[in-house]
PQR file of N, CA, C, O and H, with PARSE charges and radii, in Angstrom:
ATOM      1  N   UNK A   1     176.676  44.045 150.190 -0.4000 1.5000
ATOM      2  CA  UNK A   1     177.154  45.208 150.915 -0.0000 2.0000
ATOM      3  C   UNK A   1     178.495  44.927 151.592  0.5500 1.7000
ATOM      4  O   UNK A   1     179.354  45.791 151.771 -0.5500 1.4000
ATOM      5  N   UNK A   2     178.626  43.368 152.031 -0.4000 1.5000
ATOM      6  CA  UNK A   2     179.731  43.401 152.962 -0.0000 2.0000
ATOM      7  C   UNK A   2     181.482  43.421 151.358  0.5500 1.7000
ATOM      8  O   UNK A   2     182.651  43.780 151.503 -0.5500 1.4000
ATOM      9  H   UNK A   2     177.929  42.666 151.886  0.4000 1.0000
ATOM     10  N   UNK A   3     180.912  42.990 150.387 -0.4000 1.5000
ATOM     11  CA  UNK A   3     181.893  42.881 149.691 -0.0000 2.0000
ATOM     12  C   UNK A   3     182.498  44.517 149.365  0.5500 1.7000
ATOM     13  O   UNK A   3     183.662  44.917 149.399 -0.5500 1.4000
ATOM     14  H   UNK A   3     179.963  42.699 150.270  0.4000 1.0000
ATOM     15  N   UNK A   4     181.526  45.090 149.119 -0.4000 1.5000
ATOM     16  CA  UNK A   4     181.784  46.654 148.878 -0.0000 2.0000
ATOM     17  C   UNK A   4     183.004  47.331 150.528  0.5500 1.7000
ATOM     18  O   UNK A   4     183.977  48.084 150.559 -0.5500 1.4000
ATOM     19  H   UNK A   4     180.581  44.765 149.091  0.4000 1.0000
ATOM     20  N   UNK A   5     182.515  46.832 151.237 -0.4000 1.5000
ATOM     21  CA  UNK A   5     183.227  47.322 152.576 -0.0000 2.0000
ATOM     22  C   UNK A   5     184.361  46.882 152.321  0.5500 1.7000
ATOM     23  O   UNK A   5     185.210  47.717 152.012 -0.5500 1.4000
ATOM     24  H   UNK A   5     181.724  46.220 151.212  0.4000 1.0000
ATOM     25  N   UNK A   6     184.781  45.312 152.369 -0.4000 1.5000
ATOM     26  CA  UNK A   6     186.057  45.094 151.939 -0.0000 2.0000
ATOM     27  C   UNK A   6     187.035  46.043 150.754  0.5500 1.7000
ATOM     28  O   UNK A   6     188.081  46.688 150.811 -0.5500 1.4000
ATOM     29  H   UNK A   6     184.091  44.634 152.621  0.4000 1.0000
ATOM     30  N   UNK A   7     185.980  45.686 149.645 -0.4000 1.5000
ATOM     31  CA  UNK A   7     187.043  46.791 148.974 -0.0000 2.0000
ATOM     32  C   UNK A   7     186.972  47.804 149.234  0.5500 1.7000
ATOM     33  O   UNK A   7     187.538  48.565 148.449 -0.5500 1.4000
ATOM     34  H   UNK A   7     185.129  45.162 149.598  0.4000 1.0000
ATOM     35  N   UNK A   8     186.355  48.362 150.291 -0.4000 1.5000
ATOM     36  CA  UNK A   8     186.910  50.145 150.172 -0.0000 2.0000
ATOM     37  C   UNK A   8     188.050  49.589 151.517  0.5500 1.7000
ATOM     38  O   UNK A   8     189.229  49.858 151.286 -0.5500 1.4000
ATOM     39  H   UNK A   8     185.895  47.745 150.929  0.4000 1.0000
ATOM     40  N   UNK A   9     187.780  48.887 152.796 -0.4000 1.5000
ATOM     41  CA  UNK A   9     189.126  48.373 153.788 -0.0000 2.0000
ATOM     42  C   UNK A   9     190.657  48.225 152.248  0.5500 1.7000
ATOM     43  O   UNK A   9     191.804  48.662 152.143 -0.5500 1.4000
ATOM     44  H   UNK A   9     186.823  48.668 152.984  0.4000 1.0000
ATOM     45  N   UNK A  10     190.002  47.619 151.626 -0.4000 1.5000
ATOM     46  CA  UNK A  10     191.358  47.494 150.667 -0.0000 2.0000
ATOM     47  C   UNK A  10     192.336  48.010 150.303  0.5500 1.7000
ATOM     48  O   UNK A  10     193.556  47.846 150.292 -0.5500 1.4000
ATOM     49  H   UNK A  10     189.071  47.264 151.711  0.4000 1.0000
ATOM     50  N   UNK A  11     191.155  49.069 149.819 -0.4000 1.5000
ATOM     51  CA  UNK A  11     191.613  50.253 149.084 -0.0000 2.0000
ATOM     52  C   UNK A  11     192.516  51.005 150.279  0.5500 1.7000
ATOM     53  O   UNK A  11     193.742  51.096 150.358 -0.5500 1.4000
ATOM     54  H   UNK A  11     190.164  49.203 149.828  0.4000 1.0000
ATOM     55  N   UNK A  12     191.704  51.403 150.985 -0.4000 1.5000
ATOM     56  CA  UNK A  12     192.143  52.349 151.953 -0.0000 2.0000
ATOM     57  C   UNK A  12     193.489  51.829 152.953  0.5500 1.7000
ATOM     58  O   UNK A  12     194.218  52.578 153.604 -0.5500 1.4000
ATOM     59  H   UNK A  12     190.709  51.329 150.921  0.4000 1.0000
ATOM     60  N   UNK A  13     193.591  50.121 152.850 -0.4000 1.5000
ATOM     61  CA  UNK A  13     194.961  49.725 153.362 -0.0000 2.0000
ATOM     62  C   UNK A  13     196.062  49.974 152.375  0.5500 1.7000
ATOM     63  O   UNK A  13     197.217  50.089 152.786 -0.5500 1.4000
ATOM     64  H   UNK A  13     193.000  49.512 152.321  0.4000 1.0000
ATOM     65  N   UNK A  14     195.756  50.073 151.006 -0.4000 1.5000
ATOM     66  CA  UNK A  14     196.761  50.615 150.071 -0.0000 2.0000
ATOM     67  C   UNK A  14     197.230  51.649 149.755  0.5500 1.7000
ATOM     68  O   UNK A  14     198.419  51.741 149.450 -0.5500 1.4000
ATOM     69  H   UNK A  14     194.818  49.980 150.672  0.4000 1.0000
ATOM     70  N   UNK A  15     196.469  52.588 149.754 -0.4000 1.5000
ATOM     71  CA  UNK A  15     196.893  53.255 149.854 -0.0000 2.0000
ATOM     72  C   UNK A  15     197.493  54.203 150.771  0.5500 1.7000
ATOM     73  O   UNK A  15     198.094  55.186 150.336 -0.5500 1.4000
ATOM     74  H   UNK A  15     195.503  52.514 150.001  0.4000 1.0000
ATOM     75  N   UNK A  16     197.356  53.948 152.159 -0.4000 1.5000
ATOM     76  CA  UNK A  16     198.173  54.046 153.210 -0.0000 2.0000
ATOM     77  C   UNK A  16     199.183  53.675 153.235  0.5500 1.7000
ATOM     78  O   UNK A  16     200.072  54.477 153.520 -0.5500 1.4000
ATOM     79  H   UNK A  16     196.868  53.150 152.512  0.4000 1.0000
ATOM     80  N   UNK A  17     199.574  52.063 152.903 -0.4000 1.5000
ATOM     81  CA  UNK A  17     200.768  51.615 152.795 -0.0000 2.0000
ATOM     82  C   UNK A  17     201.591  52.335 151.603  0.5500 1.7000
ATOM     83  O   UNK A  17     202.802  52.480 151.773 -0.5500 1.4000
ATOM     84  H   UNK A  17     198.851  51.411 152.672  0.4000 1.0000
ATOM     85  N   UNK A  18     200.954  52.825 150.319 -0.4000 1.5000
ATOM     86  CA  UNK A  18     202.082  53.707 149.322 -0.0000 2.0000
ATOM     87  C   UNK A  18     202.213  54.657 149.987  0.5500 1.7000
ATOM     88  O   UNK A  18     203.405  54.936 150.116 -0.5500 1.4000
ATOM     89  H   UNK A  18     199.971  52.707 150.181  0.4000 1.0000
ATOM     90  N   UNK A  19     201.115  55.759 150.830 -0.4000 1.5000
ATOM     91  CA  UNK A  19     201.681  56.719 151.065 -0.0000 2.0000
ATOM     92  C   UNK A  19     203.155  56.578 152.152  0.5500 1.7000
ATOM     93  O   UNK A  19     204.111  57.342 152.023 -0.5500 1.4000
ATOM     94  H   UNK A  19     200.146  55.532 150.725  0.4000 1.0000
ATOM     95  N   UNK A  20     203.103  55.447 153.222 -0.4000 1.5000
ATOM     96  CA  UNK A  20     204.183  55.523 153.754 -0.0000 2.0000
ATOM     97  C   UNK A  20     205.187  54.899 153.215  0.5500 1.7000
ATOM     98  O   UNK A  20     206.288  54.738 153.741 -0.5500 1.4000
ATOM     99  H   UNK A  20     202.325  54.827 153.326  0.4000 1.0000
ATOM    100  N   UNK A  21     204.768  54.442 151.911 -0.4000 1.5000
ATOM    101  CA  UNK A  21     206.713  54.165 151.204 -0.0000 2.0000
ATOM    102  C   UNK A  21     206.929  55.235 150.667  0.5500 1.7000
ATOM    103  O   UNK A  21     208.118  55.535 150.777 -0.5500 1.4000
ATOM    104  H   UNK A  21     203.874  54.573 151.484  0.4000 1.0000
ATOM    105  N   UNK A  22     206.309  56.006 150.102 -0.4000 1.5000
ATOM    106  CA  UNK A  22     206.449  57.241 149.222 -0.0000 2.0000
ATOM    107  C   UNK A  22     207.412  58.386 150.940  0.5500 1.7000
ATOM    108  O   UNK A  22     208.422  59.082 151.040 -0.5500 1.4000
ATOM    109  H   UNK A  22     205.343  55.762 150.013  0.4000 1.0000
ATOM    110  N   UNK A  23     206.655  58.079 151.588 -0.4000 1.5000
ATOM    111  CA  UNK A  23     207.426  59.177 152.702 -0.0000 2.0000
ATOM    112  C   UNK A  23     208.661  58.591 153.385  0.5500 1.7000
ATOM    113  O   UNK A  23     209.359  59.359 154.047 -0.5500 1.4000
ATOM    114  H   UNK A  23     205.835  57.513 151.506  0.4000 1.0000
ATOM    115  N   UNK A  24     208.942  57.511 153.302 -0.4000 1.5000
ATOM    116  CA  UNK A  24     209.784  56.661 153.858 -0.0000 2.0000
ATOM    117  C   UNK A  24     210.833  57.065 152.426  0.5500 1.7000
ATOM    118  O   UNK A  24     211.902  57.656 152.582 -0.5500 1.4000
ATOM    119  H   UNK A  24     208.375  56.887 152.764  0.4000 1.0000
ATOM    120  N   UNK A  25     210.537  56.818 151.637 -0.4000 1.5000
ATOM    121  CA  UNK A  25     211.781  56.717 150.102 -0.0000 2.0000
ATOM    122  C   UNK A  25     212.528  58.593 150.265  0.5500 1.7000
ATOM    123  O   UNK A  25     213.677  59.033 150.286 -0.5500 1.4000
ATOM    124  H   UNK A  25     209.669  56.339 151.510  0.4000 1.0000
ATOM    125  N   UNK A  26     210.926  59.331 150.363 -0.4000 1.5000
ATOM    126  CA  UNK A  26     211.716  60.881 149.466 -0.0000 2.0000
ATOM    127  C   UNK A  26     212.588  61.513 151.173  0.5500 1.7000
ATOM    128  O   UNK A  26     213.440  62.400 151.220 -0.5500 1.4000
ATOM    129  H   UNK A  26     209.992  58.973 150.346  0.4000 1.0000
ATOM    130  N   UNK A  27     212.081  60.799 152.272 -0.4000 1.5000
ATOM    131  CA  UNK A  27     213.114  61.100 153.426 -0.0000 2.0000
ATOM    132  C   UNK A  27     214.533  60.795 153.430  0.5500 1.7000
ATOM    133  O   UNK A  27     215.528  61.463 153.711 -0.5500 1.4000
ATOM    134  H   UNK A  27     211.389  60.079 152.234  0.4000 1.0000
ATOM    135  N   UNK A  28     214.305  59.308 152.944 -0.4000 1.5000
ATOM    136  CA  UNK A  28     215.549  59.297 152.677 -0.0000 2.0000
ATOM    137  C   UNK A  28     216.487  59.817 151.643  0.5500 1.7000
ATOM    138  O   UNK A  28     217.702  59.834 151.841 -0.5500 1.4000
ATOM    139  H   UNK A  28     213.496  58.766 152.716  0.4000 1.0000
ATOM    140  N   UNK A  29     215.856  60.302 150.384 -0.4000 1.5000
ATOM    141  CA  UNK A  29     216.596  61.041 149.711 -0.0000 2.0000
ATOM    142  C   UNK A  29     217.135  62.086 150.074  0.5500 1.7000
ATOM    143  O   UNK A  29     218.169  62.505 149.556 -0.5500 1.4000
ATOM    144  H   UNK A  29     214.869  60.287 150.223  0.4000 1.0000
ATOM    145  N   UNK A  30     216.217  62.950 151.480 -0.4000 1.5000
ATOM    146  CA  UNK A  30     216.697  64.394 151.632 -0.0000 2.0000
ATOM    147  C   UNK A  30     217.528  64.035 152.884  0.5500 1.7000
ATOM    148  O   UNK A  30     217.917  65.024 153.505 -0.5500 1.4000
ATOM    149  H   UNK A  30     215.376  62.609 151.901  0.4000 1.0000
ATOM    150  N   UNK A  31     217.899  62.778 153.413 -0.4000 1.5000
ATOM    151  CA  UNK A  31     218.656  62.257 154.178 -0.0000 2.0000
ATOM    152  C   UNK A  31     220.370  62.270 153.445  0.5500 1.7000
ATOM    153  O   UNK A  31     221.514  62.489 153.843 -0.5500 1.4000
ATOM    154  H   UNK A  31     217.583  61.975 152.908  0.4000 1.0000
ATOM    155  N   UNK A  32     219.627  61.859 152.054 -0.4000 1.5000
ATOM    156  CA  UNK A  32     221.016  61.232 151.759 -0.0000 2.0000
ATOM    157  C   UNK A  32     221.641  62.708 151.341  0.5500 1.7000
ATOM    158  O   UNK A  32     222.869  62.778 151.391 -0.5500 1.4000
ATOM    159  H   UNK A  32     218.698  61.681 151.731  0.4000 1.0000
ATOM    160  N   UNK A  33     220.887  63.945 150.916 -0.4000 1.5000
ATOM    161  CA  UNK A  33     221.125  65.381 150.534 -0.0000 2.0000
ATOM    162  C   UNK A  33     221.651  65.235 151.605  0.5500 1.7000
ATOM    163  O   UNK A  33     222.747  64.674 151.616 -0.5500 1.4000
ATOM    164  H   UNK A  33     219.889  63.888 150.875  0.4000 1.0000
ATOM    165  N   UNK A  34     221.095  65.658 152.781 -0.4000 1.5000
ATOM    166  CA  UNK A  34     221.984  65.986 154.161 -0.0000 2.0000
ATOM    167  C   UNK A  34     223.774  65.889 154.346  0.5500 1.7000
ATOM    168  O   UNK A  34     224.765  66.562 154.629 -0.5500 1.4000
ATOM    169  H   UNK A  34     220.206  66.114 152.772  0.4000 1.0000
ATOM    170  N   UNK A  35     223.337  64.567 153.965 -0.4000 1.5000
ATOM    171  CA  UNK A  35     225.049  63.791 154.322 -0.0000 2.0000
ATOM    172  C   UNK A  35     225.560  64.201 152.843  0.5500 1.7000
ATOM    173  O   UNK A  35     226.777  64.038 152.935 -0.5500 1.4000
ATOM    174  H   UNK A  35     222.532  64.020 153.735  0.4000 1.0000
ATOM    175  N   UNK A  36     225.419  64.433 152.161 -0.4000 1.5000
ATOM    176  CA  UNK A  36     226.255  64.678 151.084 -0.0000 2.0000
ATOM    177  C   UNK A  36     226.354  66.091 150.738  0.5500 1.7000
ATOM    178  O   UNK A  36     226.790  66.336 149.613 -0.5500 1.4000
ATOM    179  H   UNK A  36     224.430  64.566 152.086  0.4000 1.0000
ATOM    180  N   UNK A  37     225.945  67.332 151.696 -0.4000 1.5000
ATOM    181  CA  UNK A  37     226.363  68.535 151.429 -0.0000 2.0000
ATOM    182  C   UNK A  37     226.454  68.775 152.947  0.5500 1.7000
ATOM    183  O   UNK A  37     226.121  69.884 153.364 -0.5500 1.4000
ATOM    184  H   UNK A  37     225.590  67.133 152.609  0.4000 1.0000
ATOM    185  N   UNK A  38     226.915  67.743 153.888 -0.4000 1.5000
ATOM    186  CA  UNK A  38     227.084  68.024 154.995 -0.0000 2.0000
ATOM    187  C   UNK A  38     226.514  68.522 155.873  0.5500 1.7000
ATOM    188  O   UNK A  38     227.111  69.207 156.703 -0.5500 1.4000
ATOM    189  H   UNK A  38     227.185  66.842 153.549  0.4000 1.0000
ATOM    190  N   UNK A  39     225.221  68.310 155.919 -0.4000 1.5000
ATOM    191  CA  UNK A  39     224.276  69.166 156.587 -0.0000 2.0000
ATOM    192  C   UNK A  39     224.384  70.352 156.225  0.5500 1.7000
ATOM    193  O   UNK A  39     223.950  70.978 157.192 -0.5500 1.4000
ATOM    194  H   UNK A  39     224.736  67.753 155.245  0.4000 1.0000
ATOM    195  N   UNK A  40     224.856  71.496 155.007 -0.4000 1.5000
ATOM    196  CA  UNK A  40     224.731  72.475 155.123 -0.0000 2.0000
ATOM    197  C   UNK A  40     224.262  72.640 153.343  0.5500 1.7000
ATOM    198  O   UNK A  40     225.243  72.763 152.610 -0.5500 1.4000
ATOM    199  H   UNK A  40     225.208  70.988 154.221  0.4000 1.0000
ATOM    200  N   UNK A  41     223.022  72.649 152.698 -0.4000 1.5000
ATOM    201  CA  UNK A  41     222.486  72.354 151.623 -0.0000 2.0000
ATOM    202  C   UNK A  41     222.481  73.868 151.376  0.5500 1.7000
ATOM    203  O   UNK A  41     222.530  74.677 152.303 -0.5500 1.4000
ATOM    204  H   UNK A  41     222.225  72.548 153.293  0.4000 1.0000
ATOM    205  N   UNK A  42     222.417  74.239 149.992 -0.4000 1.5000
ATOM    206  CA  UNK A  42     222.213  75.852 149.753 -0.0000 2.0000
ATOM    207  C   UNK A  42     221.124  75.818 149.406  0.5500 1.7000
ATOM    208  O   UNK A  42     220.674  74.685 149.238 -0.5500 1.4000
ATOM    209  H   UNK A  42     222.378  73.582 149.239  0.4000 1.0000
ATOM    210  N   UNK A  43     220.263  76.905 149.157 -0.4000 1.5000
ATOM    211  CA  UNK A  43     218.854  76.912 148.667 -0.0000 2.0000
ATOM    212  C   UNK A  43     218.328  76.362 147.252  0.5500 1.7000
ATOM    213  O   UNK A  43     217.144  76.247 146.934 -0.5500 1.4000
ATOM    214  H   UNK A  43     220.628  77.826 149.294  0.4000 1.0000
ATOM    215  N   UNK A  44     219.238  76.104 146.615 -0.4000 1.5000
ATOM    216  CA  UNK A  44     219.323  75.567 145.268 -0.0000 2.0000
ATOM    217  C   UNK A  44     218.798  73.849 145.323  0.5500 1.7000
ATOM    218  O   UNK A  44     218.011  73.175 144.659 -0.5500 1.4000
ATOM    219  H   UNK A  44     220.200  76.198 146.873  0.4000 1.0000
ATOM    220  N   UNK A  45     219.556  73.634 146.298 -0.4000 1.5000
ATOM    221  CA  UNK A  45     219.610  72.072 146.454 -0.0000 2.0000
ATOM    222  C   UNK A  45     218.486  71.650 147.378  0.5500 1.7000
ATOM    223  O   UNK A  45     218.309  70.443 147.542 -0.5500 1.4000
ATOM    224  H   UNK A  45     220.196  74.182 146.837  0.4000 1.0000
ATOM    225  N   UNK A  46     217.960  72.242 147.798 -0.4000 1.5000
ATOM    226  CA  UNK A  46     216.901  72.121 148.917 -0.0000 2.0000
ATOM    227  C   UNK A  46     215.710  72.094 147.807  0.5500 1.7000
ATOM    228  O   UNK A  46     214.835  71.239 147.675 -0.5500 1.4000
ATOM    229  H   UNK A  46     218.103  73.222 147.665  0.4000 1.0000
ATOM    230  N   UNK A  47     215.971  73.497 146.906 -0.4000 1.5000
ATOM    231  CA  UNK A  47     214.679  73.689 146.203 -0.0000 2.0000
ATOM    232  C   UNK A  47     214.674  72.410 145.206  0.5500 1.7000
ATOM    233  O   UNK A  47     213.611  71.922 144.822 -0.5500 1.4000
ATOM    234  H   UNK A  47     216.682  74.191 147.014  0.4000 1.0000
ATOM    235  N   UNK A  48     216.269  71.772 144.713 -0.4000 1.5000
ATOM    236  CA  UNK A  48     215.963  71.128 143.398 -0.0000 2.0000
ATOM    237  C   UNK A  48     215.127  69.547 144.524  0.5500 1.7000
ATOM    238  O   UNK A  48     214.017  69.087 144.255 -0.5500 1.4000
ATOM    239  H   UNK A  48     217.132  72.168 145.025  0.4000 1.0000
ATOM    240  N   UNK A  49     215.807  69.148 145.421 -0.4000 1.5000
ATOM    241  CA  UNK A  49     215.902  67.959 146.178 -0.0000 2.0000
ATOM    242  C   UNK A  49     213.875  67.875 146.237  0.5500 1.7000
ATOM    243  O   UNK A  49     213.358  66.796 145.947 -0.5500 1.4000
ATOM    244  H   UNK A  49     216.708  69.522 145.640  0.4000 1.0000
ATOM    245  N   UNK A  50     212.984  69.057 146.616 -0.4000 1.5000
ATOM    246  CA  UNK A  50     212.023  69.709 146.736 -0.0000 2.0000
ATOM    247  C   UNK A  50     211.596  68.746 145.774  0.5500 1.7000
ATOM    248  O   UNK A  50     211.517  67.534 145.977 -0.5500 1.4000
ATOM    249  H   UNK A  50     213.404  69.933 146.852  0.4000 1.0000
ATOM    250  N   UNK A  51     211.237  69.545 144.369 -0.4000 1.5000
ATOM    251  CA  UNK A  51     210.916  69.083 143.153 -0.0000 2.0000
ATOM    252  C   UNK A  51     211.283  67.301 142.699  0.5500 1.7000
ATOM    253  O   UNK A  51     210.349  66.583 142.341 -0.5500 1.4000
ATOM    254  H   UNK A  51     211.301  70.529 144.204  0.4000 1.0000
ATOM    255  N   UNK A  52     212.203  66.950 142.748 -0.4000 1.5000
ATOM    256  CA  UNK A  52     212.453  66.175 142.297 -0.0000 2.0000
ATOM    257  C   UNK A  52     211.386  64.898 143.424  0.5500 1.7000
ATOM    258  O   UNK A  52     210.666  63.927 143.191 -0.5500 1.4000
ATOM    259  H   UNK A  52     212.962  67.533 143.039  0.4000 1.0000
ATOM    260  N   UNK A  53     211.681  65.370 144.202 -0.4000 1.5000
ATOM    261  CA  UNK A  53     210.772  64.376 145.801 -0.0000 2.0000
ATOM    262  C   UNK A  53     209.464  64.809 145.127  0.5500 1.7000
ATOM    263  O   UNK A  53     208.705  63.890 144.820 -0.5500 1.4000
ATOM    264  H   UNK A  53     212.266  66.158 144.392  0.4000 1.0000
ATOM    265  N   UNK A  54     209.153  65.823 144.901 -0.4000 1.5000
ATOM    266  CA  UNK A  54     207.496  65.876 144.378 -0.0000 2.0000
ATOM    267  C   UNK A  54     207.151  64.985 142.947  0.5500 1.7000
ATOM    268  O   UNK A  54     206.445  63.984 142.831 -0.5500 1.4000
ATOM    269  H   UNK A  54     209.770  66.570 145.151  0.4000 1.0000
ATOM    270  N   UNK A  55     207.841  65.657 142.015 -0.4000 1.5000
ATOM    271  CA  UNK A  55     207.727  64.767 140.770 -0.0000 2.0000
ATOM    272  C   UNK A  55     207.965  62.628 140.863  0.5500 1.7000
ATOM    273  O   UNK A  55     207.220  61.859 140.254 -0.5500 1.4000
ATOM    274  H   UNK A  55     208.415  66.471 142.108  0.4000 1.0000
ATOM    275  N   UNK A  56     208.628  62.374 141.364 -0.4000 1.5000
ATOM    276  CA  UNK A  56     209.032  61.187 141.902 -0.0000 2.0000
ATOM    277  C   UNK A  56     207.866  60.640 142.593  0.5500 1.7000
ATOM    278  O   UNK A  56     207.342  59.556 142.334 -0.5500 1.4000
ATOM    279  H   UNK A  56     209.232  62.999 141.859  0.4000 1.0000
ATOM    280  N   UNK A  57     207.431  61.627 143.661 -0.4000 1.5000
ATOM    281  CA  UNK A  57     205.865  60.564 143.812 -0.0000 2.0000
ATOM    282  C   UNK A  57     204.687  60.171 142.798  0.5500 1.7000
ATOM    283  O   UNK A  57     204.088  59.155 142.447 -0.5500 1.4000
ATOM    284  H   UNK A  57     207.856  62.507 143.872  0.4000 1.0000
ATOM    285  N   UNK A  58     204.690  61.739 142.487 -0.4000 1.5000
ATOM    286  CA  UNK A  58     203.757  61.942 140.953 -0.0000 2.0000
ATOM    287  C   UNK A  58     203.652  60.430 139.583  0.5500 1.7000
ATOM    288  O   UNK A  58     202.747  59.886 138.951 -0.5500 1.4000
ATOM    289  H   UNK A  58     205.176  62.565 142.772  0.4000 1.0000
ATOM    290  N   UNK A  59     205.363  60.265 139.711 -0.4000 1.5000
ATOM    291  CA  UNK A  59     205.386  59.605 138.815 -0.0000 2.0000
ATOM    292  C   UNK A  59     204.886  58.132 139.239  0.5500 1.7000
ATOM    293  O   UNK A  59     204.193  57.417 138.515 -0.5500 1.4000
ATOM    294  H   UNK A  59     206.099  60.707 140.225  0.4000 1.0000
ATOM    295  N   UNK A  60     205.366  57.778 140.582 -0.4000 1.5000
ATOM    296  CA  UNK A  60     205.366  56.605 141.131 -0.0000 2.0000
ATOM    297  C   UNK A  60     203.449  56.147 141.269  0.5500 1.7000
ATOM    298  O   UNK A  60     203.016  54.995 141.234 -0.5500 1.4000
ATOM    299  H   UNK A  60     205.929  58.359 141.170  0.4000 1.0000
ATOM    300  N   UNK A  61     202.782  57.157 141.390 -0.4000 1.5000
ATOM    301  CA  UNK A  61     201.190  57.433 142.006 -0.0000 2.0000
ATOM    302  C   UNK A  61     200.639  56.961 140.412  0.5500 1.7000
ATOM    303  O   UNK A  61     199.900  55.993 140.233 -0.5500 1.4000
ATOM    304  H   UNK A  61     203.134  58.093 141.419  0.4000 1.0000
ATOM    305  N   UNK A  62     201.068  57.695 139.504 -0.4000 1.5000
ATOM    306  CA  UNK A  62     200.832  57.219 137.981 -0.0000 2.0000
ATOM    307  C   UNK A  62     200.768  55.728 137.665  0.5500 1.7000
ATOM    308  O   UNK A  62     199.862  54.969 137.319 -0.5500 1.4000
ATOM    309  H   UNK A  62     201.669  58.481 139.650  0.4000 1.0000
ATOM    310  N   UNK A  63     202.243  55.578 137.948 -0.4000 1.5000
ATOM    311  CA  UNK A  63     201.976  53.961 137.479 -0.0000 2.0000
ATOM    312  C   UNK A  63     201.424  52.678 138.103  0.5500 1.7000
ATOM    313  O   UNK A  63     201.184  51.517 137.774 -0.5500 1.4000
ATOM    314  H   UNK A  63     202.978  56.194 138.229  0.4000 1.0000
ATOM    315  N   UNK A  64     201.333  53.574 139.301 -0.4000 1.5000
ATOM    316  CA  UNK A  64     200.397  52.550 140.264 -0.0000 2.0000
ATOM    317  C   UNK A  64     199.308  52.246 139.879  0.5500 1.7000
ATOM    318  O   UNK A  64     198.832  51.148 139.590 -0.5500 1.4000
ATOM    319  H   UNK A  64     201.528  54.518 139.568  0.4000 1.0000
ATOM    320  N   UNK A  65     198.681  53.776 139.869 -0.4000 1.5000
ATOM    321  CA  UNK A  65     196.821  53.771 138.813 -0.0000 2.0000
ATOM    322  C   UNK A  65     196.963  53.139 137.630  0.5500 1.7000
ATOM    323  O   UNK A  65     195.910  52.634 137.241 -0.5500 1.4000
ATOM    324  H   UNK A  65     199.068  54.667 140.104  0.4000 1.0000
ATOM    325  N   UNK A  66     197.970  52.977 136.863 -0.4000 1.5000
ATOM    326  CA  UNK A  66     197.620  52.195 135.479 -0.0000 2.0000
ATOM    327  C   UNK A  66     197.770  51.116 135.661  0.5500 1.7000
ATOM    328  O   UNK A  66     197.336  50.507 134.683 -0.5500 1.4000
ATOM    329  H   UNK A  66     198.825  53.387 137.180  0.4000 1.0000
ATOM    330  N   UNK A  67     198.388  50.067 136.827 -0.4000 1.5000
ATOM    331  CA  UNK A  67     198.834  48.991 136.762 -0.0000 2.0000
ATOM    332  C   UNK A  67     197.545  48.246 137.875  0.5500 1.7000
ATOM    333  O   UNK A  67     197.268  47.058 138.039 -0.5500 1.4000
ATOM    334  H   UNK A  67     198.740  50.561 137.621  0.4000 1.0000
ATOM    335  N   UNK A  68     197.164  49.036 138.277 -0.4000 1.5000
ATOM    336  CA  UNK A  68     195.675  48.368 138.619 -0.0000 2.0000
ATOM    337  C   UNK A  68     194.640  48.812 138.035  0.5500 1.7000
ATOM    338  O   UNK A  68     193.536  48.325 138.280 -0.5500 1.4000
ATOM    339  H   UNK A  68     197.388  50.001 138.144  0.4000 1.0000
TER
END
């Protein structure tokens, strides 16, 4: 029983830690949007910056699951 606990502590420290690189990485992307349309982004770029931050985790969450 106690081994089962560990791996779910495991689990559950990992995936905490991806979720805060995953939020730490796509911030800074819409950081780096910021500074590069000057703080003043049009709705285009907000929406593409959007998508691309979504798909990008998607992809990143993928290869995580296959590589363990």
């Amino acid at each position: 029983m106690k081994r089962y606990r560990k791996s779910l502590l495991d689990d559950a420290i990992f995936i905490f830690q991806t979720l805060i690189t995953d939020v730490l990485e796509v911030g800074l992307g819409w950081v780096m949007m910021l500074v590069l349309t000057k703080g003043k982004p049009s709705e285009a770029i907000i929406i593409l910056s959007f998508v691309i931050g979504t798909i990008y985790v998607a992809w990143r969450n993928v290869r995580r699951m296959e590589s363990r």
